[in-house]
C-alpha positions, 0 to 999 in steps of 0.5 A: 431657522430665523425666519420661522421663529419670526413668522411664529412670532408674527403669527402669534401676535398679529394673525392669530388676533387679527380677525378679533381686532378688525371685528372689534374696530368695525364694531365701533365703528358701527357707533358713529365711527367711535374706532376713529375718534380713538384712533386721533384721540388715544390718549383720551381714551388711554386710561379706558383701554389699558390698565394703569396702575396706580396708587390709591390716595386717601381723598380717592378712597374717601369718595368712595364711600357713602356712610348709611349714618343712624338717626341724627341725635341717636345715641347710635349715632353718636357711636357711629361718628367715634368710629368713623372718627378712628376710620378718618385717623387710620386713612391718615395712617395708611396715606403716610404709610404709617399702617401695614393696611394699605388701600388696595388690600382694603378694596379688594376686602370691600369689592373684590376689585384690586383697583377702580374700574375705568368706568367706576363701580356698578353701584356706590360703596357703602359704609354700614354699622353693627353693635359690637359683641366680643370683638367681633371682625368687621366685615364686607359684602363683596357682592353689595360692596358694604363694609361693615364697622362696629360701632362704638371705637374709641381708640385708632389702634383698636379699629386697625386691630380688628380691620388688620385680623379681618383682612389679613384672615379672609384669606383673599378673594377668590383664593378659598 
């Protein structure tokens, strides 16, 4: 009975994928024998082929994002650098856990994505700016990896009031 559940086991893991990993190494071989150079490698290539998990920091999160800032000296503009102002505070919040936001929550609100992509995204994440009308939520395109701030906050509190409501009602990515 013993050496059955073995060989179900055995076939389980390496027969049944057996013949998808021999045509995925000869596959990269075909590219200047690149299965190889993994192969003496691996730790190299580790991060590219597993999944580690790890906790985002605010500079990382930061570098992220490209701002689409309004004409220099506009009173837009100057709308624009309070809020980010109040972002950069709550970055700080969220680094020194200070925030119930975390960084991941706010990937997956802005991409869709619970962590970056070993290769990086297929486009920059940008940071986009609307006048605010009766406490209107930010919000994203996932699709265009775009958050959308109002412009105009003054106070932290404020802005991680709004984030907080709008990430905690969009219910989750793919989860409707």
């Amino acid at each position: 009975m013993r050496r059955i559940y073995g060989q179900l086991i055995k076939h389980h893991i390496y027969f049944r994928t057996a013949d998808m990993i021999a045509q995925f190494k000869e596959g990269m071989n075909s590219c200047g024998n690149l299965w190889q150079i993994v192969e003496k490698n691996w730790k190299v290539f580790l991060p590219l082929f597993t999944n580690e998990e790890k906790q985002l920091t605010r500079d990382e999160f930061r570098a992220l994002f490209t701002i689409c800032w309004s004409e220099e000296g506009s009173n837009l503009r100057e709308k624009e650098e309070d809020t980010i102002f109040c972002w950069e505070l709550l970055l700080n919040s969220i680094q020194e856990k200070q925030s119930t936001i975390t960084f991941q929550e706010m990937l997956v609100f802005i991409t869709g994505a619970d962590s970056i992509p070993p290769l990086g995204f297929p486009g920059e994440p940008r940071i986009e700016f609307y006048t605010q009308e009766n406490r209107r939520l930010p919000f994203a395109s996932t699709c265009g990896m775009v958050l959308f701030l109002p412009r105009g906050i003054q106070e932290e509190e404020e802005l991680t009031d709004l984030l907080n409501t709008a990430l905690k009602g969009y219910l989750g990515f793919g989860k409707i």
